[in-house]
C-alpha positions as CSV (number, residue, x, y, z in Angstrom):
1,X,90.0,-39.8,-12.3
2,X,90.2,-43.1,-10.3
3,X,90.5,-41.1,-7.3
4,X,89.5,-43.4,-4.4
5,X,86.7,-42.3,-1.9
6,X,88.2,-40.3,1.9
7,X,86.9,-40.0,4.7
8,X,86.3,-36.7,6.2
9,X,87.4,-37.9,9.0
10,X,91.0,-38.4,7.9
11,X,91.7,-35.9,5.9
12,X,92.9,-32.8,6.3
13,X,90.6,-30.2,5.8
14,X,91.1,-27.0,8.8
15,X,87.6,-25.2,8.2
16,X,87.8,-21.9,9.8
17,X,84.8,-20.5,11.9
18,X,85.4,-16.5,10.8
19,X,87.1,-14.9,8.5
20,X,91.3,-14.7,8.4
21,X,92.2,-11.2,8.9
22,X,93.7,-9.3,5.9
23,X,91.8,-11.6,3.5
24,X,90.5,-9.1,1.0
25,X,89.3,-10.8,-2.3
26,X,86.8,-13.7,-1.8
27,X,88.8,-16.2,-2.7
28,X,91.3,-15.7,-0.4
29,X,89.3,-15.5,2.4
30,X,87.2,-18.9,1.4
31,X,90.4,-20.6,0.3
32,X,91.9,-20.2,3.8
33,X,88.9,-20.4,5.7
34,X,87.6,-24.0,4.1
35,X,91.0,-25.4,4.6
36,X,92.5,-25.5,0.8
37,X,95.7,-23.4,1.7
38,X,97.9,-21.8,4.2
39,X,100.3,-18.9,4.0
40,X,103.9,-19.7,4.6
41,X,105.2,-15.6,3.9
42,X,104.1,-13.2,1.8
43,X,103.4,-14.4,-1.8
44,X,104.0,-17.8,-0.8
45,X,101.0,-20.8,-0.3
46,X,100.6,-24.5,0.9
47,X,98.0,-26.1,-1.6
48,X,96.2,-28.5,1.3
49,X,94.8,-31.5,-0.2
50,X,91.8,-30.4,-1.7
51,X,93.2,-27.6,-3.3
52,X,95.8,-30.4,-4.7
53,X,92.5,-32.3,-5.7
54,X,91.3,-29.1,-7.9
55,X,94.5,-27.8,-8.6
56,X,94.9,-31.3,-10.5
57,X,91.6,-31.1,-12.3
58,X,92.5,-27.7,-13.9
59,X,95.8,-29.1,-15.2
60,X,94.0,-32.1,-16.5
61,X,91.7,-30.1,-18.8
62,X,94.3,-27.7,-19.5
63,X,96.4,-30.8,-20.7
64,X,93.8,-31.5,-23.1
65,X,93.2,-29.0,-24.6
66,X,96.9,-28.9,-25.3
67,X,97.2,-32.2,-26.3
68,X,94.0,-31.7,-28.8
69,X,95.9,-29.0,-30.8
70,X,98.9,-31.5,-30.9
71,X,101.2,-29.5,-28.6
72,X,103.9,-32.4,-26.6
73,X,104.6,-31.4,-23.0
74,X,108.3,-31.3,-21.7
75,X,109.4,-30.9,-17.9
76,X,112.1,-28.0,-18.1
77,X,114.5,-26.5,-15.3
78,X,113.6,-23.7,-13.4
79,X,117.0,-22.5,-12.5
80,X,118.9,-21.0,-15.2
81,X,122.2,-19.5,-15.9
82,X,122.9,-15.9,-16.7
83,X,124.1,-16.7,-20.1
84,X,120.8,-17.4,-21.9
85,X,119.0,-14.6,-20.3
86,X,121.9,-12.4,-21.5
87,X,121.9,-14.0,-25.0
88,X,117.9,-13.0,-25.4
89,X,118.7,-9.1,-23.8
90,X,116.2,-9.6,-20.9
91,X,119.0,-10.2,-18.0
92,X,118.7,-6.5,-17.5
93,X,114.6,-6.0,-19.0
94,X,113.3,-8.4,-16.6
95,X,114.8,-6.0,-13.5
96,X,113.8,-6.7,-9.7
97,X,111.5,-8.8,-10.9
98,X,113.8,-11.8,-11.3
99,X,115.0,-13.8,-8.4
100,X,118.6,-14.0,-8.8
101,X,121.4,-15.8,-7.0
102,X,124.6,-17.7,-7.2
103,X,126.2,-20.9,-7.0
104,X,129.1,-21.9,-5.1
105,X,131.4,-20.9,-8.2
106,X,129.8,-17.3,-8.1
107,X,127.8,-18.2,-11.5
108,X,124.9,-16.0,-12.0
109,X,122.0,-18.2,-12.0
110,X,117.9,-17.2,-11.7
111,X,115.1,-18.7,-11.0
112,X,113.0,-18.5,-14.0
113,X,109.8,-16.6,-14.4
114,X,109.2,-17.5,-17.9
115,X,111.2,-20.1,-20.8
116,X,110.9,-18.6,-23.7
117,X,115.0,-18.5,-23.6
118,X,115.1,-22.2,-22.4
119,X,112.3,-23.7,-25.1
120,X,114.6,-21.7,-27.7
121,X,118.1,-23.4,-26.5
122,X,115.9,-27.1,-27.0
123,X,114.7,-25.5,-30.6
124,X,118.0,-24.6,-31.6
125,X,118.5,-28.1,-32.1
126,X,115.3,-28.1,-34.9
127,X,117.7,-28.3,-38.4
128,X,115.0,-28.6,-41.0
129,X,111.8,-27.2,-41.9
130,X,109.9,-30.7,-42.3
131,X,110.3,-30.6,-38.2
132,X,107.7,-27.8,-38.3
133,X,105.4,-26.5,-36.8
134,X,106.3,-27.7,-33.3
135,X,104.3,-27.0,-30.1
136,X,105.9,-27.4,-26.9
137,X,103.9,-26.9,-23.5
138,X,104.7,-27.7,-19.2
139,X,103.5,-27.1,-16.1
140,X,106.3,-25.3,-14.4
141,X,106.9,-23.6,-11.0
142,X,107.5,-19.5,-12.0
143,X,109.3,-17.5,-9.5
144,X,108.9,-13.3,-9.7
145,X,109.7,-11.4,-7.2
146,X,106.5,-9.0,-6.9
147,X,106.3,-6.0,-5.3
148,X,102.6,-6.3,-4.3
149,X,102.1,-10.2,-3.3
150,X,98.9,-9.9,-2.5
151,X,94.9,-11.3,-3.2
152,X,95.7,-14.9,-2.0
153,X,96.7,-17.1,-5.3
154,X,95.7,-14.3,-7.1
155,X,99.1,-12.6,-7.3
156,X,102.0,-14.4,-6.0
157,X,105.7,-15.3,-6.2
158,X,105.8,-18.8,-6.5
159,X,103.6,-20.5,-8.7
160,X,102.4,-22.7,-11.6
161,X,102.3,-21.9,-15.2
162,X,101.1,-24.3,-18.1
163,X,103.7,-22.2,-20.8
164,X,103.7,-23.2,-24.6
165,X,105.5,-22.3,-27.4
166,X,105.1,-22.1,-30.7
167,X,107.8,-22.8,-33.7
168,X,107.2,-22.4,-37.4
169,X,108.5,-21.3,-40.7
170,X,106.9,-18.1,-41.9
171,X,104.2,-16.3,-40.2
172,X,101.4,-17.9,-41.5
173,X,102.3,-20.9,-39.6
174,X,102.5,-18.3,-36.5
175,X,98.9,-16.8,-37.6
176,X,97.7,-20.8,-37.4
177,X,99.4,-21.7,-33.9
178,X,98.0,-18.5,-32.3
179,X,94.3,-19.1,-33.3
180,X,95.0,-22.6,-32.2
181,X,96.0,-21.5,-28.8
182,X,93.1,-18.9,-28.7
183,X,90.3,-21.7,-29.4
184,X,92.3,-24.3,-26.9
185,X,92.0,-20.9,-24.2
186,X,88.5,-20.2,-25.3
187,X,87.2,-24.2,-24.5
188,X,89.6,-24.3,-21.6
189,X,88.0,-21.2,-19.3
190,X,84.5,-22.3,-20.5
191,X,85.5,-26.2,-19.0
192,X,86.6,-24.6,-16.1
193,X,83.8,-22.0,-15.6
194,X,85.9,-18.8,-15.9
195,X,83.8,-16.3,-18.1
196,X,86.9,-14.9,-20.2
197,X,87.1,-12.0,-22.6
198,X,90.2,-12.1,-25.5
199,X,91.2,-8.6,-25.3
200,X,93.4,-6.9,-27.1
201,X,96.8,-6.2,-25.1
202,X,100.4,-5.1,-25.1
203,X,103.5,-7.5,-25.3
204,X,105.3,-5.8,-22.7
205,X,108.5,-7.1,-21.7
206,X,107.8,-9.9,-24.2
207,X,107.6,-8.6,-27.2
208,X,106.2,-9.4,-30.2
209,X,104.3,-8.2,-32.7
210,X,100.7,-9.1,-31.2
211,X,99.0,-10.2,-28.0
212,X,95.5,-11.2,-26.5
213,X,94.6,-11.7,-23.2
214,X,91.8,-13.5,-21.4
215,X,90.3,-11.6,-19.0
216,X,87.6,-12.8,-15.8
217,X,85.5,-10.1,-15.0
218,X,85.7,-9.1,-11.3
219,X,85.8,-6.7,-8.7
220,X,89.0,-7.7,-7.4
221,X,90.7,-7.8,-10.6
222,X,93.6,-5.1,-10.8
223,X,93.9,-5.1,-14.7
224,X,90.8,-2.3,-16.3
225,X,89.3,-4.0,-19.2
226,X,87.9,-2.0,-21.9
227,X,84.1,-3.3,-23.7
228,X,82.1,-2.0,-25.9
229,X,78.9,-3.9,-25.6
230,X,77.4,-2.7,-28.9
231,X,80.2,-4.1,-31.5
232,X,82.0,-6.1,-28.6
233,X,85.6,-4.8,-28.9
234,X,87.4,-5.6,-26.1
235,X,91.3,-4.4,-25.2
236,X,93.6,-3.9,-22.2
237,X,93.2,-0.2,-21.2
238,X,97.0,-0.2,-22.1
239,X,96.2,-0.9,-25.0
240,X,92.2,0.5,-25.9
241,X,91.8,3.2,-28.2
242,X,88.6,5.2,-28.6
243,X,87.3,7.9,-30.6
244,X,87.5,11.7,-29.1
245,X,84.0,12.4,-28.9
246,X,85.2,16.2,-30.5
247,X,87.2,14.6,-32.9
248,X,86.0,16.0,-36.1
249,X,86.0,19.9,-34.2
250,X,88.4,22.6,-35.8
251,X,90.0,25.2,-33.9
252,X,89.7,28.4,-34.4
253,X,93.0,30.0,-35.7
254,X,94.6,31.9,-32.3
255,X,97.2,34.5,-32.7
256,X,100.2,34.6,-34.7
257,X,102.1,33.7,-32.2
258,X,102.3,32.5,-28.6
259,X,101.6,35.0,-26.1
260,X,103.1,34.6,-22.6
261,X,101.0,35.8,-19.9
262,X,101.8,35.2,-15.3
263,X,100.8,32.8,-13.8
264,X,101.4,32.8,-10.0
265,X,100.8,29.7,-8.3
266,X,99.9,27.5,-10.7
267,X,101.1,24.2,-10.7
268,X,98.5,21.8,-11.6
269,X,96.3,21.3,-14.7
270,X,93.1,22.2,-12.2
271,X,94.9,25.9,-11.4
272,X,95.1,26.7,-14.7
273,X,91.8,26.3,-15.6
274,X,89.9,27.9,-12.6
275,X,92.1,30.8,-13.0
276,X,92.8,31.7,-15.8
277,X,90.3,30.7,-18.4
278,X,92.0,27.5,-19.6
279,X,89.8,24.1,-20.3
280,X,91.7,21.1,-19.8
281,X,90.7,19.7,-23.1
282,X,92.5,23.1,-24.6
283,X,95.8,22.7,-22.2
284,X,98.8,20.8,-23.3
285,X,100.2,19.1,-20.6
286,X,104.0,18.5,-20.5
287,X,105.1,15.2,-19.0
288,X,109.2,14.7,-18.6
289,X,110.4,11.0,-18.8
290,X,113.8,9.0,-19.1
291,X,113.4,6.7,-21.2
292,X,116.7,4.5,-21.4
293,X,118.6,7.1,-20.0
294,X,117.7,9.7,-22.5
295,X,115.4,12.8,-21.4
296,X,112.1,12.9,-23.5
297,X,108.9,15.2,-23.5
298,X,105.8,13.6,-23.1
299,X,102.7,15.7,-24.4
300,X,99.1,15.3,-24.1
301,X,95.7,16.7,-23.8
302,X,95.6,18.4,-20.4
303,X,92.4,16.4,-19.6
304,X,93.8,13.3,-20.7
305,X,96.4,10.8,-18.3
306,X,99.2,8.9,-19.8
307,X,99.3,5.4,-20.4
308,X,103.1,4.4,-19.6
309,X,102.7,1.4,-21.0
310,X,101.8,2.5,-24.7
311,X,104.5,4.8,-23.7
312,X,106.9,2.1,-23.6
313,X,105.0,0.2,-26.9
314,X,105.6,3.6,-28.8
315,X,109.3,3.9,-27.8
316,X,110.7,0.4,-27.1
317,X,111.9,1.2,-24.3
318,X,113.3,-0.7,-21.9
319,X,113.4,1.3,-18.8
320,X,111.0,4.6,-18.1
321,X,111.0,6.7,-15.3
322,X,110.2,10.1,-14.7
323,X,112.7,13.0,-14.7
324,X,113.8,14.2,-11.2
325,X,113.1,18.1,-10.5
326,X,116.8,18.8,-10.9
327,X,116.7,17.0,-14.6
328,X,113.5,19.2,-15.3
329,X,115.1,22.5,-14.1
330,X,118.4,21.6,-15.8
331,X,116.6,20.7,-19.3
332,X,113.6,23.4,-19.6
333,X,114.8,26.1,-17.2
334,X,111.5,25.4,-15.3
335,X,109.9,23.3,-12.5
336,X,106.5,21.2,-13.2
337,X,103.7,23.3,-13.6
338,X,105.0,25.8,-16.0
339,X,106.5,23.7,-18.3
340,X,106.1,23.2,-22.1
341,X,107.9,21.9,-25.6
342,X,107.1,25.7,-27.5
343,X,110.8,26.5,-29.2
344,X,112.2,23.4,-27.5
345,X,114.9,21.9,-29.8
346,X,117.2,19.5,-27.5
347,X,115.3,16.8,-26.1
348,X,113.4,14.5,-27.8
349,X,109.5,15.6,-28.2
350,X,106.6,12.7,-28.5
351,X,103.2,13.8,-28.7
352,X,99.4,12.2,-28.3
353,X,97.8,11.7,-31.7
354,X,94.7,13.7,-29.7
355,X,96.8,17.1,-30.1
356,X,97.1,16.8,-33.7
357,X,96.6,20.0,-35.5
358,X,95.6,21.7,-32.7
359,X,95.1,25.2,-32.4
360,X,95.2,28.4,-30.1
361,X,96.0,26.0,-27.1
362,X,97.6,26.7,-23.6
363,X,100.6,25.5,-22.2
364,X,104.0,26.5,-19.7
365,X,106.2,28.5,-21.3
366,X,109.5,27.2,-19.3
367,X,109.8,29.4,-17.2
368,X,108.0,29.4,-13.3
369,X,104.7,30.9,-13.2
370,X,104.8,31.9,-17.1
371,X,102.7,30.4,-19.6
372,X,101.5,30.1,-23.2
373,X,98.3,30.9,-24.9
374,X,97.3,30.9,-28.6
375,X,99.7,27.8,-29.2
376,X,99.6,25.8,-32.8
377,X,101.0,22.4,-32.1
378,X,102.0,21.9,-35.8
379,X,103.5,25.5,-36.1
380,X,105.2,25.9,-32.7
381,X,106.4,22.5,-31.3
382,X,109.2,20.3,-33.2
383,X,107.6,16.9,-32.5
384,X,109.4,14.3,-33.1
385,X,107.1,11.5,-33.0
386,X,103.7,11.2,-32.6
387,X,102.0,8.2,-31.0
388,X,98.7,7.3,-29.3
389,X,99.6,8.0,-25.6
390,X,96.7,8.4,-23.7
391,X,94.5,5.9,-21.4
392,X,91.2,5.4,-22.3
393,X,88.2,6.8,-20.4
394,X,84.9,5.4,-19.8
395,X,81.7,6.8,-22.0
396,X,84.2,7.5,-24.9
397,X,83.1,6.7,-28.1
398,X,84.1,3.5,-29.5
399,X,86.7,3.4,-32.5
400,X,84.9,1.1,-34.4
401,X,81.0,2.1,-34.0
402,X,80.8,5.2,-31.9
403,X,78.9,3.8,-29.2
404,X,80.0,4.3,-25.1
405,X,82.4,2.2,-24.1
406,X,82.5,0.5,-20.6
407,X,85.7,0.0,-18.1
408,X,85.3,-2.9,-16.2
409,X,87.9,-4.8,-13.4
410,X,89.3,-8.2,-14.4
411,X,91.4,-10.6,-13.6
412,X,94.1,-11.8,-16.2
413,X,93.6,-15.6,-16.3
414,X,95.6,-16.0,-20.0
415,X,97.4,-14.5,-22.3
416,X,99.0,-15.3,-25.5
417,X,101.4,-13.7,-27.8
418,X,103.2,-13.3,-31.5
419,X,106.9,-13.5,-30.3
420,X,108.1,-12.7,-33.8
421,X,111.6,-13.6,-34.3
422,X,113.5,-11.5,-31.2
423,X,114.2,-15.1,-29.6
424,X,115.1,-16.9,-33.0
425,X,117.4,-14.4,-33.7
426,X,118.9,-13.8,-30.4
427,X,119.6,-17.7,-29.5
428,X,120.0,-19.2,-33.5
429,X,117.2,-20.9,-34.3
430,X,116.9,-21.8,-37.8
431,X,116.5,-24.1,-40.2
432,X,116.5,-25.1,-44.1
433,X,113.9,-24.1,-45.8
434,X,112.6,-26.4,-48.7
435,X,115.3,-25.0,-51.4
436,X,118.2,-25.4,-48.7
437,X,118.8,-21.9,-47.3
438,X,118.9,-21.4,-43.8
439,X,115.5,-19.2,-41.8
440,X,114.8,-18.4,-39.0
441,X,112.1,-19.7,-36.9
442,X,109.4,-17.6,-36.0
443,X,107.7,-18.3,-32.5
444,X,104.7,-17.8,-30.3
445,X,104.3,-17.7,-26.5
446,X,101.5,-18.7,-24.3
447,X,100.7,-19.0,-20.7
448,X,97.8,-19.9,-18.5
449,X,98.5,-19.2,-14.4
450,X,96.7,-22.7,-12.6
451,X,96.4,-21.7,-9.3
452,X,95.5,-18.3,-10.1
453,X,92.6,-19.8,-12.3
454,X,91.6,-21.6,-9.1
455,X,91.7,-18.5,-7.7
456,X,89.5,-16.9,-10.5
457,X,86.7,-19.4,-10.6
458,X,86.1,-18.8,-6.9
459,X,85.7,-15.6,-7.5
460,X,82.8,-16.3,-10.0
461,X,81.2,-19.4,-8.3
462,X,81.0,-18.1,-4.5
463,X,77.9,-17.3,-2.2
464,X,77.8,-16.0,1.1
465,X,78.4,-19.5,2.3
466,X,81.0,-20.4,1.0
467,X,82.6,-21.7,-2.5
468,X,80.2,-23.1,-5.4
469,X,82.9,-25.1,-7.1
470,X,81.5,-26.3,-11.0
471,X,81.0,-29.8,-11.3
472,X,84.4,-30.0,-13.7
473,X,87.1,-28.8,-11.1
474,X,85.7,-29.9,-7.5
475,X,87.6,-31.5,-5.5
476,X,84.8,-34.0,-4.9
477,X,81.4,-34.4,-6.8
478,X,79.4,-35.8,-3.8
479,X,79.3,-36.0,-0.3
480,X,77.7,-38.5,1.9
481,X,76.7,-36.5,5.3
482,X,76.1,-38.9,7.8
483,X,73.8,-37.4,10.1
484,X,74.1,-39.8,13.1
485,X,77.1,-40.8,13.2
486,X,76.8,-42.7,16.2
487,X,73.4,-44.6,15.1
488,X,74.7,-48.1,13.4
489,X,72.0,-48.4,10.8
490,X,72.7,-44.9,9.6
491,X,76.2,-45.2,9.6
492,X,76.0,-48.8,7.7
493,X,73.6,-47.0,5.2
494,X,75.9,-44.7,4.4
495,X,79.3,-46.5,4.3
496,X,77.1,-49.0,1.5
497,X,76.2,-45.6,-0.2
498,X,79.7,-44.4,-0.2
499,X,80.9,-47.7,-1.4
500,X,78.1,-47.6,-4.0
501,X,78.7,-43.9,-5.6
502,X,82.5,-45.0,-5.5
503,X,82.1,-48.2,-7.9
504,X,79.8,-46.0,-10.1
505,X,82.9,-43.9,-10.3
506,X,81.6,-40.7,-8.2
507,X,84.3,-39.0,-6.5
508,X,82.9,-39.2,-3.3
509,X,83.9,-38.3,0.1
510,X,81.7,-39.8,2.9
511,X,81.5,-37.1,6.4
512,X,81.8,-39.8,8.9
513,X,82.8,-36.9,11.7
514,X,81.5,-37.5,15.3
515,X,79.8,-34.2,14.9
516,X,76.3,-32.2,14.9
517,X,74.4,-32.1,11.5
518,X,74.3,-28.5,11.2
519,X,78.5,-28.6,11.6
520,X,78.7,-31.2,8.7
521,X,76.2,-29.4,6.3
522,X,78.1,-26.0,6.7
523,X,81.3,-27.6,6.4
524,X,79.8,-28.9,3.1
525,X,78.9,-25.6,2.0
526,X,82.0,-23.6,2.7
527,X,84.5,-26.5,1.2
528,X,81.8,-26.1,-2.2
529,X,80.9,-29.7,-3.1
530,X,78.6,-29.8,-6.4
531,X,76.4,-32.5,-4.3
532,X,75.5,-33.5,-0.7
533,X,73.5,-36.6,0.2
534,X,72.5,-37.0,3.6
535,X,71.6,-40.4,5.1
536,X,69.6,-39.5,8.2
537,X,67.6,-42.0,10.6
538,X,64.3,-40.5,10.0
539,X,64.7,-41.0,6.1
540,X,66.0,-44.5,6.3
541,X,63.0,-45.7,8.6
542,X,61.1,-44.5,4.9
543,X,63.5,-45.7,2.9
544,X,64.6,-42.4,1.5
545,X,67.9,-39.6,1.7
546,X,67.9,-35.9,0.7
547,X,69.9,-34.4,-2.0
548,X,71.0,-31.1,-1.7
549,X,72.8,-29.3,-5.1
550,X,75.2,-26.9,-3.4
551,X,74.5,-24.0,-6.2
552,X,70.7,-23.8,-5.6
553,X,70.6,-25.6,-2.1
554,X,67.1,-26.8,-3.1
555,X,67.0,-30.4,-1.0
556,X,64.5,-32.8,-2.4
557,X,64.1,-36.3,-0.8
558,X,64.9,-39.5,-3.0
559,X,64.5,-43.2,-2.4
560,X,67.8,-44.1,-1.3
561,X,67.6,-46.8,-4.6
562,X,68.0,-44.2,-6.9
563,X,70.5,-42.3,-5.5
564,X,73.4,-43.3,-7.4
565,X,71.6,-44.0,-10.7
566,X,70.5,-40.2,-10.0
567,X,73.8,-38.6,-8.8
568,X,75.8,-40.5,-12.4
569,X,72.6,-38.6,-14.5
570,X,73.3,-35.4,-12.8
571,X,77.2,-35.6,-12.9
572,X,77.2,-37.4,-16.5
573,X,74.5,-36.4,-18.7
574,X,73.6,-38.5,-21.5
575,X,73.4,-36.2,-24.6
576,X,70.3,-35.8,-26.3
């Protein structure tokens, strides 16, 4: 990178002795404690100068990868008026979530957590279809106001996106740009030593007819991912599906008709069943919802939990919350824990695709302590729409072979998306197509988080020294530990070493501190250097130093000759 060789000495790197309080996820604690960033409020970090150093390396093969697909990168405003927000309906979608504030006219202005709005004002300007396909990518400071600012870099409020977009005629083009993106994500987390999974995954608030996310297995990831590892489908739990493993099973007829029967006490799924002979898997569980201001049942398998995000996917929704009691009692006549949709006619009724053609099942009967047995969905509930609802479990069957699936914790380093036309049609952005009539343009959205992918590789390249940075993203490939400072010849040896590895194009930083050897080396180790030569006086009087990989920490003594001819073979392999 032309970088020029530092001096430890110099720069500014505040190692910590123990670990920060309230630093849960490893990479939080290592980032603070080998001096790459500091905490200025909640959500909020200082990237210290190596984390500037590494920070630049991941844009740099993020830019690549961009560049080989032929996207062009733009710098775009982060503050943005009302107006275009409003234009695309997400002024109001986006919620507390957006920072907003105004100017000293008392125009609405926010700052901007994501462009497709702003890319689309620029592509408005596209007027014919020989301009397409465009790409369109930048690194750009997001803003969102979370609720949980937590996990270091991991989730913040203030932070750096690489964001691209897609435009193109029909959805072919769309098909093309997508898989471009997914190969571009697939060689950028391998170059920067992220292990990601494509899973399948809801738009959300995006939109959009399709979306895949790249997903870093770990344990302080706060997204579920869900694998099989026989046919390797992969998906979102808000989004996984699986096979009910008594899925082909057919109920017995129950009675002609409901019967009601007490209940005292009974408010939870649990009661039900210990007392009165009801399975969970043979309960239907009534869930009450507001879903843009309109009351709606929610039912499902009474051992199964709702998913409010396919909630949301099923509905399009753009706000969800559940009903308050007084809603409840007002609607059904009942309070949670005897309620049900049996004869229910005035709110809307959606029901799991798990409790079709069901039969002789359990559920309230609308009225406190009173419930239902012998109930036949199709013959006793007016659904109005039925819909896969429920969140995936682990051990289910696989949809697509049958075999167990897993539930893992990950970390969402990428996602990309199939837009559709909701921002071409909202904002104008068409063109003329090759016979003169006017189309709209059909987009794609795609983002990559940088720091928290610095955050992320930590988390996969960590010991319980410190961080084991790959090669590709270090802040610096080598470092020279001088062990005797204070001895001339050692300190010559290593300054011409230094000098050496820096001509030769290393990044190199040379430890010229005034300080013990055991200081510098687990210094070394914490900051996670790929490579640490040390020039002692008792190797020099024999004409040798000692290399020391920081992944395997296996030291082996070289003549100090073929140090930098060996350091350029390790860090540059020839191929073949």
């Amino acid at each position: 990178m032309g970088w020029k060789a530092m001096r430890w000495s110099q720069m500014h790197i505040p190692t910590l002795r123990t670990d920060p309080a309230d630093a849960d996820a490893p990479s939080h604690r290592l980032l603070l404690r080998a001096g790459y960033v500091r905490q200025l409020m909640a959500g909020h970090y200082s990237l210290l100068p190596l984390a500037v150093r590494v920070r630049a390396k991941i844009v740099g093969i993020i830019r690549a990868e961009m560049n080989r697909i032929g996207a062009q990168e733009f710098a775009l405003p982060a503050l943005h008026p009302r107006e275009v927000w409003e234009r695309s309906g997400r002024w109001d979608v986006m919620g507390e979530e957006m920072f907003r504030l105004k100017d000293r006219k008392g125009s609405d202005l926010a700052l901007g957590m994501t462009h497709e709005e702003i890319f689309g004002t620029l592509a408005a300007e596209l007027h014919s279809y020989r301009q397409l396909p465009q790409i369109w990518y930048q690194f750009q400071t997001k803003f969102r106001d979370e609720p949980r600012a937590k996990g270091g870099l991991m989730r913040t409020r203030e932070f750096t996106m690489k964001d691209s977009y897609s435009f193109d005629l029909a959805a072919e083009g769309l098909d093309a740009a997508f898989d471009r993106h997914h190969d571009a994500y697939v060689r950028i987390f391998q170059r920067l030593g992220i292990p990601a999974i494509p899973v399948e995954a809801s738009s959300g608030a995006m939109g959009g007819s399709a979306s895949t996310e790249f997903m870093c297995p770990a344990e302080v990831g706060e997204d579920l991912v869900v694998h099989c590892p026989s046919c390797g489908y992969a998906a979102n739990i808000e989004k996984a599906v699986s096979r009910l493993a008594d899925a082909d099973a057919v109920d017995a007829p129950g009675p002609e008709r409901p019967e009601r029967f007490g209940t005292p006490g009974v408010r939870t799924i649990e009661d039900l069943a210990r007392g009165f002979g009801a399975p969970a898997d043979r309960q239907i569980k009534t869930l009450v919802y507001v879903l843009d201001d309109a009351l709606t049942l929610v039912l499902l398998r009474g051992d199964h939990p709702l998913s409010e995000q396919k909630l949301i996917d099923a509905t399009g929704a753009t706000a969800l919350r559940p009903a308050r009691a007084d809603e409840i009692r007002e609607a059904l006549g009942a309070l949670p824990g005897s309620l049900g949709a049996v004869g229910v006619t005035g709110p809307r009724v959606l029901a799991d695709e798990a409790l079709r053609g069901r039969r002789a099942m359990f559920t309230g009967a609308n009225t406190d302590d009173v419930h239902l047995r012998g109930v036949d969905v199709a013959r006793d509930i007016a659904v109005t729409a039925w819909a896969d609802l429920r969140e995936v479990a682990e051990g289910e069957p696989c949809a697509r072979c049958g075999t167990p699936l897993e539930v893992r914790k990950a970390i969402e380093v990428g996602h990309i998306f199939k837009l559709g036309y909701k921002y071409a049609d909202a904002l104008g952005i068409e063109v003329l197509d090759d016979k003169g009539r006017r189309t709209p343009v059909i987009m794609g959205s795609y983002g990559i988080g940088v720091e928290r992918a610095m955050a992320s590789i930590i988390e996969c390249h960590h010991d319980e020294r410190g961080i084991v940075w790959p090669v590709s993203v270090a802040p610096f490939e080598v470092v020279v530990t001088v062990a005797q400072s204070d001895d001339p010849d050692t300190a010559k040896a290593a300054e011409d070493l230094y000098a050496d590895l820096t001509s030769a194009g290393v990044e190199t930083l040379i430890d010229d501190r005034a300080e013990r050897p055991g200081v510098k080396f687990k210094d070394a180790e914490l900051v996670g250097i790929p490579y640490r030569l040390t020039v002692g006086k008792r190797g020099l009087a024999e004409g040798t130093v000692e290399l020391t990989p920081r992944a395997s920490s296996a030291t082996e003594t070289l003549p100090l000759a073929e140090a930098v001819p060996r350091l350029r073979a390790l860090l540059h392999p020839q191929p073949g």
